[in-house]
C-alpha positions in Angstrom: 13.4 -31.5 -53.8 11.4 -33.2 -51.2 14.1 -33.4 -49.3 14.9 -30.0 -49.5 11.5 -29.1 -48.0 11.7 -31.7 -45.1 15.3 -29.7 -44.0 13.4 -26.7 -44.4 10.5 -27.2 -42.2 12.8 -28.3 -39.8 15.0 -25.9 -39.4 11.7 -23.9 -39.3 10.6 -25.8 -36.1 13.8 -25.2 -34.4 14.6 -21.8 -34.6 10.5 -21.3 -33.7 10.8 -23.3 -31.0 14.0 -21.7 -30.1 14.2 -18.0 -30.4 12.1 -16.0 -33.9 8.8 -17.4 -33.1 6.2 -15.1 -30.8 2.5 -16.2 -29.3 -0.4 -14.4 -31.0 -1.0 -11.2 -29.5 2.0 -11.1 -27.8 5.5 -9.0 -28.1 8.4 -11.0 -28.0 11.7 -8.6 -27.5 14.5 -11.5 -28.7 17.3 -9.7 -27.6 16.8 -9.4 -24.2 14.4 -13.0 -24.1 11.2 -11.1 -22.7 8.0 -11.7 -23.5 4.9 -9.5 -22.8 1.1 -9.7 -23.4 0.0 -6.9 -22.3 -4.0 -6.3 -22.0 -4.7 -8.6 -25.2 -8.2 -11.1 -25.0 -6.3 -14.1 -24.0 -8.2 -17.2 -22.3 -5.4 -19.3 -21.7 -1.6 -19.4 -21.1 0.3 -18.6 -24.4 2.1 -22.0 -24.7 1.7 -21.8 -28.5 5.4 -20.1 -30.4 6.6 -18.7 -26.7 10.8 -18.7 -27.6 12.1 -21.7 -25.3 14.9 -19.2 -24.2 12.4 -17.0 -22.6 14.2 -15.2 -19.5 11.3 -12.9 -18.3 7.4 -13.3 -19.0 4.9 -10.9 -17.9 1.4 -11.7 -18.9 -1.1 -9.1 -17.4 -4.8 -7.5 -17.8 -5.4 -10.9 -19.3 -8.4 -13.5 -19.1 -6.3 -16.3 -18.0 -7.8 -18.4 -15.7 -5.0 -21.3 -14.7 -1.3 -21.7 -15.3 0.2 -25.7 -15.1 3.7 -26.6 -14.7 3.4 -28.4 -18.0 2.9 -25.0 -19.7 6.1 -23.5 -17.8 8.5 -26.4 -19.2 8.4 -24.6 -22.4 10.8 -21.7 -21.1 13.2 -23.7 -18.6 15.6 -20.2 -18.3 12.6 -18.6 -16.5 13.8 -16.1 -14.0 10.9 -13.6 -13.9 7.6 -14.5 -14.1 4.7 -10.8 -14.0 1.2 -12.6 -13.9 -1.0 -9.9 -12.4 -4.4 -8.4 -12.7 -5.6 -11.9 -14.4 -8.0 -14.1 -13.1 -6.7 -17.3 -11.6 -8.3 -19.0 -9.3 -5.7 -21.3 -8.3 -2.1 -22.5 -9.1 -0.8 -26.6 -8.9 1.3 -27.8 -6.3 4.4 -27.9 -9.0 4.0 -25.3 -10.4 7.5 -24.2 -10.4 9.4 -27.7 -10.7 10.1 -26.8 -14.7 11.5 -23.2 -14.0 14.6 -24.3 -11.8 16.3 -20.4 -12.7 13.2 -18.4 -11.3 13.7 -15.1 -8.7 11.0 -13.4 -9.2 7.0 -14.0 -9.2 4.6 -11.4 -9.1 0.9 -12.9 -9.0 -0.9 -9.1 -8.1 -4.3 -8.7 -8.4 -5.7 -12.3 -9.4 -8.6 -14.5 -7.2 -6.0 -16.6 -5.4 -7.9 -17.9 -2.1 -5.8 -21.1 -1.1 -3.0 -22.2 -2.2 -1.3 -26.1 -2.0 2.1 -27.5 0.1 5.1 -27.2 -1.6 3.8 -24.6 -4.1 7.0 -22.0 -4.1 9.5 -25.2 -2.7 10.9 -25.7 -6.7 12.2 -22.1 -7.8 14.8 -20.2 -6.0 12.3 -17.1 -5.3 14.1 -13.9 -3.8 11.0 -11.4 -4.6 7.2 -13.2 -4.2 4.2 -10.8 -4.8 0.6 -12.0 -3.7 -0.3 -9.0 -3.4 -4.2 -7.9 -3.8 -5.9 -12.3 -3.7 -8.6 -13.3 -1.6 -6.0 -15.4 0.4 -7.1 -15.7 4.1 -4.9 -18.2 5.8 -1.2 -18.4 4.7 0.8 -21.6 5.3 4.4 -22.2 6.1 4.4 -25.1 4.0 4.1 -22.8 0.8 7.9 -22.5 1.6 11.0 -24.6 2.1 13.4 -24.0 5.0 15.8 -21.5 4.6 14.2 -20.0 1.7 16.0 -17.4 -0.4 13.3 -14.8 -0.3 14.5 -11.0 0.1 11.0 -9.5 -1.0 7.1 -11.0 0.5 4.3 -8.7 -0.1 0.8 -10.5 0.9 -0.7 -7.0 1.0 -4.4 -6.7 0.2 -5.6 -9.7 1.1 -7.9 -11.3 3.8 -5.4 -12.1 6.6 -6.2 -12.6 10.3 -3.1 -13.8 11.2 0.7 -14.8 9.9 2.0 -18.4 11.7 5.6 -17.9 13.2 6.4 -21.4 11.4 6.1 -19.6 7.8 8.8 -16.3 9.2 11.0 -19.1 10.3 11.6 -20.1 7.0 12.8 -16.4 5.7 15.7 -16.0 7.0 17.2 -13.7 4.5 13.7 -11.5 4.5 14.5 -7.4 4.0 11.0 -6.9 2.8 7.7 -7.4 4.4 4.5 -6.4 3.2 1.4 -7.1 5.3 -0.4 -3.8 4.4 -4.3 -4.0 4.0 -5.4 -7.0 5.5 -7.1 -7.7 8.9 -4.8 -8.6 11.3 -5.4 -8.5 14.8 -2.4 -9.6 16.8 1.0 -10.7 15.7 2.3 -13.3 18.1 5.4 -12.1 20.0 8.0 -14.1 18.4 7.4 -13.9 15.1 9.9 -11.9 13.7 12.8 -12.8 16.0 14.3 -14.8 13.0 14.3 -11.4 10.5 17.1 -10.0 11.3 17.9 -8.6 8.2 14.7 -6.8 7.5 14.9 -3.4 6.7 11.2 -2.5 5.5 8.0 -3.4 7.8 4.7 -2.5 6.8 1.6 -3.0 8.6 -0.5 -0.4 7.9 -3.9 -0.5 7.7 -4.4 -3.2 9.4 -6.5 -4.0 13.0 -3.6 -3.5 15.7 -4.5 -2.2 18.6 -1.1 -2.7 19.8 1.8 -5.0 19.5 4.4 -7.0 22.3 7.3 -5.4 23.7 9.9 -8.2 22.2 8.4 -7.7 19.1 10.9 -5.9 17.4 13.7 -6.7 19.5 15.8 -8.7 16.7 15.6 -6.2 13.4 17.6 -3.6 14.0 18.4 -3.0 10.8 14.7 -1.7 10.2 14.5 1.2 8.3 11.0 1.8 7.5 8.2 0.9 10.0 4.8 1.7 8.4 2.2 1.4 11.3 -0.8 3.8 10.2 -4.4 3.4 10.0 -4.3 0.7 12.5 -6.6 0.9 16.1 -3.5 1.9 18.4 -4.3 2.8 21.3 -0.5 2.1 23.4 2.6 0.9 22.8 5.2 -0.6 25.3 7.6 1.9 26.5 10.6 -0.3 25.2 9.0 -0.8 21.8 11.3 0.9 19.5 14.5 -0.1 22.0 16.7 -1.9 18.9 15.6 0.6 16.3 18.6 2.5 16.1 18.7 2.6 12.5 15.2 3.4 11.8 14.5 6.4 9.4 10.7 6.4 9.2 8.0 5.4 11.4 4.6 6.4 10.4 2.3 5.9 13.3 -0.6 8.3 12.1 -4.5 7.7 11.9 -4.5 5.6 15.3 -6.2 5.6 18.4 -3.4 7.0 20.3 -4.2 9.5 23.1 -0.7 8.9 25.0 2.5 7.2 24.6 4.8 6.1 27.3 8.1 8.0 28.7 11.0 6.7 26.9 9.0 5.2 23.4 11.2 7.6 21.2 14.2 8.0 22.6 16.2 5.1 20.7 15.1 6.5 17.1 18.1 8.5 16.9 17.8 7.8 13.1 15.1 9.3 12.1 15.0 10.8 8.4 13.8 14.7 8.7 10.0 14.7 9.3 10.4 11.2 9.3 8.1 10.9 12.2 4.0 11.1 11.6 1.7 11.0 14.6 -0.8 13.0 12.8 -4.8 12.0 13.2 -4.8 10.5 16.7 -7.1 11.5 19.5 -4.1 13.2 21.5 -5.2 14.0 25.3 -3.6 16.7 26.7 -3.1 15.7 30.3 -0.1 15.4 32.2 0.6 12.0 30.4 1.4 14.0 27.4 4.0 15.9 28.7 7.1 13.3 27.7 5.3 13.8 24.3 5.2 17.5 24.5 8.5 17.8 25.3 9.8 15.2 23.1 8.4 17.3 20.1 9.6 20.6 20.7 13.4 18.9 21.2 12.7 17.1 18.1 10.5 19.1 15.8 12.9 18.3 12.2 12.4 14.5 13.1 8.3 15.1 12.6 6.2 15.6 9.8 3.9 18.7 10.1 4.5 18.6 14.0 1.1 21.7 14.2 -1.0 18.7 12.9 -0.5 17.0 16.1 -3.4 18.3 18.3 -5.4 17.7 21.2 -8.4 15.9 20.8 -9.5 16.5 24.3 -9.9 18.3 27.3 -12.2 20.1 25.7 -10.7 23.5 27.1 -7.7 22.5 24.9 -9.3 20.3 22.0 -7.8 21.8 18.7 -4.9 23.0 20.2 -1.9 21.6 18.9 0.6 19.5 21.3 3.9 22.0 20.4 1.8 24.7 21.2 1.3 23.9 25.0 3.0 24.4 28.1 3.1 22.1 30.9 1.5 23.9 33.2 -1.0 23.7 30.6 -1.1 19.8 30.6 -0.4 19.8 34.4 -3.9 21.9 35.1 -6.1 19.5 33.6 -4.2 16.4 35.3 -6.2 17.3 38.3 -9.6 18.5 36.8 -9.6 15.0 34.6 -9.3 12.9 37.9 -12.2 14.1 39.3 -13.7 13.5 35.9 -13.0 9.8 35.8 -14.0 9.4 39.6 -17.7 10.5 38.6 -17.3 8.9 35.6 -16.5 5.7 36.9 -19.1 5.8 39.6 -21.6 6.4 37.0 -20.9 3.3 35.2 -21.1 1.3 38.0 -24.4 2.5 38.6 -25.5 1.4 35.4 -25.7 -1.9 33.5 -24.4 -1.5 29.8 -26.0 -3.0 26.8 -25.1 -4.5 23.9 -26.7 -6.4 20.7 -27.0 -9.9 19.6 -23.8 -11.7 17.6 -22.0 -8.2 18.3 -19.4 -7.3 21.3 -19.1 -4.3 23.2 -17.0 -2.1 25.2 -16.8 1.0 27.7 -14.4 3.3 27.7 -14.2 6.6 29.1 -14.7 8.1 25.8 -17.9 6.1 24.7 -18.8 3.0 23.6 -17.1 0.7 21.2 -18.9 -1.8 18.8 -17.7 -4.6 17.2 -20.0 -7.2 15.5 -18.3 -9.9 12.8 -20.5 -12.8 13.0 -21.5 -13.9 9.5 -24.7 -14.9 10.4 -25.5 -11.0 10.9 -28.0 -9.9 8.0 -29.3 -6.4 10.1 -28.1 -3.8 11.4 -27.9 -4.6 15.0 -30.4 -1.8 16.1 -31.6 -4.0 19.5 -29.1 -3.0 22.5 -26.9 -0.5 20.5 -25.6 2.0 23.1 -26.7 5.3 22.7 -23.3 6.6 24.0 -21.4 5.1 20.9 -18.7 6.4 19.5 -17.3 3.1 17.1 -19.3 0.8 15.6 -17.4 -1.8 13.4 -19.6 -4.3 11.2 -17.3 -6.6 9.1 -17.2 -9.4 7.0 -21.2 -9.8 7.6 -24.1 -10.1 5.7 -25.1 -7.1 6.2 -26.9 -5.4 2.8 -28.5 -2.8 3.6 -28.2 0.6 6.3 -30.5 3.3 6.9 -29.6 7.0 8.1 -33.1 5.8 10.7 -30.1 2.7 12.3 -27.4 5.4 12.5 -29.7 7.7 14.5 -29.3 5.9 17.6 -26.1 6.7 17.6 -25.8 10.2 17.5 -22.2 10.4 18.9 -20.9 8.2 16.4 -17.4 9.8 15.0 -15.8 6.2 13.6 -18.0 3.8 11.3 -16.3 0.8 9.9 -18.7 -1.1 7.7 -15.8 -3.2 5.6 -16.5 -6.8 3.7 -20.3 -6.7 4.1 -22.7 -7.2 0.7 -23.7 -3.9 0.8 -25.0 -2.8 -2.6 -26.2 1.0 -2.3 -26.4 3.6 0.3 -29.6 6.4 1.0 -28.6 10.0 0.2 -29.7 10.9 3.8 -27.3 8.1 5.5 -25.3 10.4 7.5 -27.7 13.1 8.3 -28.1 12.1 12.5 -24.4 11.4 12.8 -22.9 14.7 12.7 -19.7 14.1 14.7 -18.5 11.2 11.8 -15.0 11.6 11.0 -14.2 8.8 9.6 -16.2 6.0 7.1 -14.4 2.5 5.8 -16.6 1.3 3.2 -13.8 -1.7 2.3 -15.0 -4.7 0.2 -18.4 -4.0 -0.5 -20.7 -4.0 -3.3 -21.1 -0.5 -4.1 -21.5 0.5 -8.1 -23.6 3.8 -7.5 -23.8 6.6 -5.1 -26.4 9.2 -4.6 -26.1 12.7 -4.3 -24.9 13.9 -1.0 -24.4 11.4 0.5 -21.1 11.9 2.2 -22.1 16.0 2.8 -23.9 15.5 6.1 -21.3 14.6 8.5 -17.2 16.7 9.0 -16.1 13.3 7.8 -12.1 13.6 7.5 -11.4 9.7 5.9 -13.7 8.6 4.0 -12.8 4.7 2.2 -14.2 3.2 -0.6 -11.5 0.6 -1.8 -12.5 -2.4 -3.3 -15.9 -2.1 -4.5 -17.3 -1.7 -8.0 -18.2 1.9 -8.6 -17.2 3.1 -12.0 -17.9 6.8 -11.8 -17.1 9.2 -8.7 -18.8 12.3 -9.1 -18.1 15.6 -7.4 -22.0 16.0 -5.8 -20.9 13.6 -3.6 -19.4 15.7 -1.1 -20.0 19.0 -0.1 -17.6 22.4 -0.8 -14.5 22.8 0.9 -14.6 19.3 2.2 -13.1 18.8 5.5 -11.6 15.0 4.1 -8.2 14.6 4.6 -8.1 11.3 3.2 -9.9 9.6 0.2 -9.1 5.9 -0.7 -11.5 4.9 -4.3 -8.4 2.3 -5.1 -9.3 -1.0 -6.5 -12.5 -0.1 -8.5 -13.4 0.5 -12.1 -12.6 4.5 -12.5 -11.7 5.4 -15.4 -12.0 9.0 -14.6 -11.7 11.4 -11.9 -13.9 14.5 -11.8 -11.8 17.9 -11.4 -15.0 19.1 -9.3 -15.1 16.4 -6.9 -10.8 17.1 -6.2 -11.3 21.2 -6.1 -13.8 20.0 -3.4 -11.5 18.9 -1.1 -8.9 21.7 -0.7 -7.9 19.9 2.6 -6.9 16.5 1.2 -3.5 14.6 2.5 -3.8 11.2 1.3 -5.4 10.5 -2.0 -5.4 6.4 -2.8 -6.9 6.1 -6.8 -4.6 2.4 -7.2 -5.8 -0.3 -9.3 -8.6 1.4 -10.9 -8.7 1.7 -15.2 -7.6 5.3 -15.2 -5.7 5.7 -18.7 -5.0 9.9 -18.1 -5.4 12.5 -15.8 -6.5 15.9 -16.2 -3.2 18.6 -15.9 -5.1 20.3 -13.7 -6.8 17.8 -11.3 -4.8 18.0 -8.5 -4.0 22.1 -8.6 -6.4 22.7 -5.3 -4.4 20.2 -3.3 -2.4 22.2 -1.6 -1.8 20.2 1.5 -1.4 16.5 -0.2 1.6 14.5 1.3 0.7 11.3 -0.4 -1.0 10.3 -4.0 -1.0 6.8 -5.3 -1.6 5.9 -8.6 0.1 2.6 -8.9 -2.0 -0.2 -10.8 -3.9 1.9 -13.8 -3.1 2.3 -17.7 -1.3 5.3 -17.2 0.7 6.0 -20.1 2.4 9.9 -19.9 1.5 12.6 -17.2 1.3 16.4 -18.1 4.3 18.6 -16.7 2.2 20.6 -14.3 0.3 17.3 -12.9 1.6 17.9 -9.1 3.4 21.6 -9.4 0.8 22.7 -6.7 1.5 20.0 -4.2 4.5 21.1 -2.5 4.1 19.0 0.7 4.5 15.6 -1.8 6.0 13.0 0.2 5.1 9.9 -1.3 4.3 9.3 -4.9 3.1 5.7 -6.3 3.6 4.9 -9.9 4.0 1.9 -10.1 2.1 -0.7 -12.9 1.1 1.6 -14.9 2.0 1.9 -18.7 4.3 4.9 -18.4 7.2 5.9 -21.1 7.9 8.7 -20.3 7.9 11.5 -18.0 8.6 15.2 -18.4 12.1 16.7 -16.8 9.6 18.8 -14.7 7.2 16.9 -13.7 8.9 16.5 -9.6 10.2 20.4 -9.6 9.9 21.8 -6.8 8.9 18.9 -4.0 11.2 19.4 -1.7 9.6 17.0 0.7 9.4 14.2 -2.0 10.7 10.7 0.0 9.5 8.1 -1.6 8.8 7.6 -5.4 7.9 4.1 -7.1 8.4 3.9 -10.9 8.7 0.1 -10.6 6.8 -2.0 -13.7 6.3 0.6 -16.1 7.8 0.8 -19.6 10.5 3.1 -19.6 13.4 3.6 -21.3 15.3 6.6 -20.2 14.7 9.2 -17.7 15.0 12.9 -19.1 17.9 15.5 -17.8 16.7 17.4 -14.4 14.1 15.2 -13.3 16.0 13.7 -10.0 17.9 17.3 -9.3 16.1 18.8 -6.7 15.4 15.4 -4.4 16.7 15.2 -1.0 19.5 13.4 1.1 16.5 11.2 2.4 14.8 10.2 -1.1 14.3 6.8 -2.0 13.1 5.4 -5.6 12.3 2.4 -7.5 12.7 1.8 -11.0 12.9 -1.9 -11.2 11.2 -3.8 -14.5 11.3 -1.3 -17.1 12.8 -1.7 -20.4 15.8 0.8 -19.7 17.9 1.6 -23.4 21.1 2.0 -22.7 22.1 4.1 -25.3 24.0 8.0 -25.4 20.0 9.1 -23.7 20.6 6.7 -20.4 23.6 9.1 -19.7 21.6 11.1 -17.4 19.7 8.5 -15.2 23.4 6.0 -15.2 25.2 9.6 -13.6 22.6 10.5 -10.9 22.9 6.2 -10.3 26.8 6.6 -9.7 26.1 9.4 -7.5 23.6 8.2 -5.6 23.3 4.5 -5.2 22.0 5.3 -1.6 18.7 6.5 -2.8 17.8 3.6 -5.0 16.2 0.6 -3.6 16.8 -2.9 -5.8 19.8 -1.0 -7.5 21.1 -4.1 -8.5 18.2 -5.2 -10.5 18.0 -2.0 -12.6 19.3 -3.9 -15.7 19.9 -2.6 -19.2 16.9 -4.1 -21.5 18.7 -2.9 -25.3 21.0 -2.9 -27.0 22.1 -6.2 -27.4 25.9 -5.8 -25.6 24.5 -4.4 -22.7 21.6 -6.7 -22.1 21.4 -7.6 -19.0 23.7 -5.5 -17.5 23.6 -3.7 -14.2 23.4 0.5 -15.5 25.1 1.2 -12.6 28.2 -1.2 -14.2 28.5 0.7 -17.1 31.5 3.2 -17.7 31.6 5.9 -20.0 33.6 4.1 -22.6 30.9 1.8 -23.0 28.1 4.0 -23.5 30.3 6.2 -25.5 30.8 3.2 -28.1 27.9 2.4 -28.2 26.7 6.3 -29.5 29.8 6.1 -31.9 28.5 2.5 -33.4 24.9 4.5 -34.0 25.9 7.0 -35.7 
């Protein structure tokens, strides 16, 4: 008898140490060897039960603080590993050295700052997400030589600059994600040994332009993502290898020209694949390569009227197609006797400028810059009256008055991103009545006050990454002139109706890594002009039919890290301008009949890491595959999760016969 019980608790151990035992509040999916713990109050890494043939672990919207390599040798088949929106702080040099089968580690949205030598040398990564940290130096000795990586997103993060050493390394790179960070310059060089990368994005980022060679080696770019930068030119011979480029987004710059030639290699381009939307256009006889270029070209561009003239003032509003060159010629003349006076005017006078800040003097008014941490106040003291930018970042700036922004009545850009700001006066804007646009980035903001954003024509107004839990409509004022609202990583859980039929002349509306678990049906129906919505990083679980039926010029939709498992057949009828649409991380398992019909040639998705069932249901989403393989990025890891003979599988292997015998063996 005793014996007995000794052979039973064994076998016990290893079958829980194999495959039937789960971690407390987790899900453990045996089948397919994945593992989830999904927004559950854990403190620490779930070593306790977790199958040893674990082949994917995703462990999110947790408390976890550290991870050790000693708590990854319990699942040696590791190939994916989803840690984000926890809290680590840090990660050990060998991290990896027990996981010799991972490709794929996704560390989104924790407090990463540094990390060690050597840390991704062990594994044999192909996709590395770090996207959303506090990281502000990266090191080429995270990385070995010749590293296997296809996929590098450091998005989000606190980046000045990227060394050449660490793109030396990435050799087989086709993915490159430096979005929302602080970069200044990127060294000319840097990404001569990319040759195979096919996505770029540096958007929102401090550019104020980039080297001629830059780009000369990746021809096989596809997608250039160059917005919300400070642009001002480009080399004439920028674009010269991107003959295979389909979109370049170069909107919300500071670009008033751009040199003869620039656009003649992008032969390419997807239809209204080109945006130069939101940039201080002057319509002078430098514009006329750009005039003409357009109204040759007018398919290539998205919403070509958009692109106006932000000056001479005879022509300011006008838009660019709209002009002759006789119009542009006219002014040529009239705006060189404008600069002579202008020029001998500043001569006459000696500019000033505050403490700890730096300034300059262009034609169009001064520019501000002061990032000294040691700045507390506003810099009041030698502030030009005549500016027209004023950036304050990563200072200690806490608090601003609507008394510091009236000497500077021509202000129309305000950047006041990474400061300890903690509240802002109702009346802030009230002297600055030519603001157009407002970054509030990284701040300390939980509460705003009535009004406050209803004194100025503000048309981008940003608010990511601060700590405001409720938006409220009485915010802004009716028919809002904002064309772009960014409230992504705070703590919504809501969105106000009002405060969306407010702004009737919205484009770009950013609500990303917030706590948003539903949306209204309704709260997007007065956006009639949004081309982009981004919704990636909530607790979204289903969206209503109708949710963007009155948003026909749709061209980018992120859904991405969200809970969703389903969505309705209708839910994408009828945008016809739809590009891109990111599904990636959620927890489907099918895709209904009709809901990819009415997408075009140019249409790109991702539906990598969901649970797909291949069962007599995946019939639809396995067809539209075989037809268009084209229009799906990471086709190859769109894998079958269920049933157990398919596990694994590629969908877009599967043949009819297969998922036929698999409906007869069901029923």
């Amino acid at each position: 008898m005793k014996s007995r019980c000794v052979l039973a608790f064994l076998w016990l151990a290893y079958f829980c140490h194999g495959t039937l035992c789960c971690p407390p509040l987790c899900k453990c999916y045996r089948r397919r060897a994945e593992v989830v713990c999904n927004d559950v109050p854990l403190t620490e890494y779930p070593s306790a039960g977790l199958p040893k043939n674990t082949t994917m672990l995703t462990i999110q919207f947790t408390n976890i603080t550290s991870i050790s390599e000693q708590q990854l040798y319990a699942t040696p088949l590791l190939q994916a590993l989803h840690l984000y929106k926890n809290h680590l702080r840090s990660l050990s040099p060998n991290l990896l050295s027990g996981v010799p089968f991972l490709n794929t580690l996704d560390l989104t949205g924790n407090k990463l700052r540094d990390l060690p030598a050597d840390i991704f040398n062990h594994a044999p990564l192909r996709n590395l997400v770090l996207k959303n940290n506090l990281i502000e130096e990266v090191k080429a000795e995270w990385l070995p030589d010749n590293s296997s990586i296809n996929w590098l997103d450091l998005s989000g993060n606190n980046l000045t600059k990227v060394p050449v050493a660490l793109f030396q390394k990435l050799p087989h790179l086709d993915n490159l994600d430096l979005a929302n960070n602080r970069l200044e310059k990127i060294a000319a060089n840097s990404l001569d040994t990319l040759t195979k990368l096919e996505r770029l994005n540096l958007r929102n980022n401090k550019l104020d332009t980039l080297d001629a060679s830059l780009l000369q080696n990746t021809r096989n770019l596809n997608y250039l993502l160059l917005s919300m930068n400070k642009f001002n030119k480009l080399p004439h011979n920028l674009f010269q290898e991107l003959t295979q480029l389909k979109h370049l987004s170069l909107e919300d710059n500071q670009l008033s020209h751009i040199p003869a030639g620039l656009l003649e290699p992008l032969s390419s381009l997807d239809e209204e694949g080109l945006d130069l939307s939101n940039n201080p256009w002057m319509c002078d006889g430098k514009l006329v390569y750009l005039q003409r270029w357009l109204q040759k070209n007018n398919k290539t561009v998205f919403l070509p009227e958009t692109i106006i003239c932000a000056g001479p003032q005879s022509l300011m509003g006008r838009s660019v197609m709209s002009l002759r060159e006789r119009d542009l010629n006219l002014h040529a003349l009239k705006m060189n006797l404008w600069m002579l006076l202008t020029f001998t005017a500043l001569a006459e006078c000696a500019h000033s400028c505050p403490d700890l800040c730096s300034c300059s003097f262009p034609p169009s008014g001064a520019e501000v810059v002061c990032s000294q941490s040691s700045l507390t106040h506003f810099p009041e003291d030698g502030l030009p009256s005549n500016t027209t930018r004023l950036s304050i970042q990563s200072t200690n700036l806490c608090t601003i008055t609507a008394t510091h922004l009236s000497a500077v009545p021509l202000l129309n850009d305000l950047q006041l991103y990474h400061n300890n700001l903690t509240s802002l006066p109702s009346d802030l804007l009230k002297d600055v009545p030519h603001l157009n646009t407002l970054d509030l980035t990284g701040n300390h903001l939980v509460h705003l006050p009535p009004n406050v954003f209803s004194h100025a024509s503000l048309r981008s107004l940003v608010l990511r990454n601060n700590l405001i839990e409720e938006a409220h409509a009485e915010w802004t004022p009716g028919n809002s002139s904002l064309t772009w609202l960014d409230l992504s990583g705070n703590r919504l859980t809501d969105v106000p109706v009002a405060l969306l039929q407010k702004l009737p002349n919205l484009e770009n509306l950013d609500l990303s890594d917030n706590n948003l678990h539903d949306l209204q049906p309704d709260a997007l129906k007065n956006l009639h002009r949004l081309e982009t919505v981004n919704l990636a990083g909530n607790k979204l679980r289903s969206l209503k039919p109708t949710m963007f039926t009155h948003n026909p010029k749709l061209s980018q939709l992120f859904l991405q890290e969200n809970r969703l498992q389903e969505l309705p057949a209708t839910l994408l009828q009828g945008l016809q301008r739809l590009d891109l649409l990111l599904l990636n991380q959620n927890q489907m398992q099918h895709l209904p009949p009709g809901l990819l019909d009415e997408t075009k040639s140019s249409f790109r998705i991702i539906l990598t890491g969901n649970p797909w069932a291949c069962d007599e249901k995946m019939e639809y989403l396995w067809k539209w595959l075989t037809v268009h393989p084209q229009n799906v990025l990471f086709l190859e890891k769109v894998k079958c999760a269920a049933p157990e003979a398919l596990k694994q599988q590629q969908v877009i292997s599967l043949t009819d016969i297969e998922l036929g015998l698999h409906k007869i063996q069901n029923e």
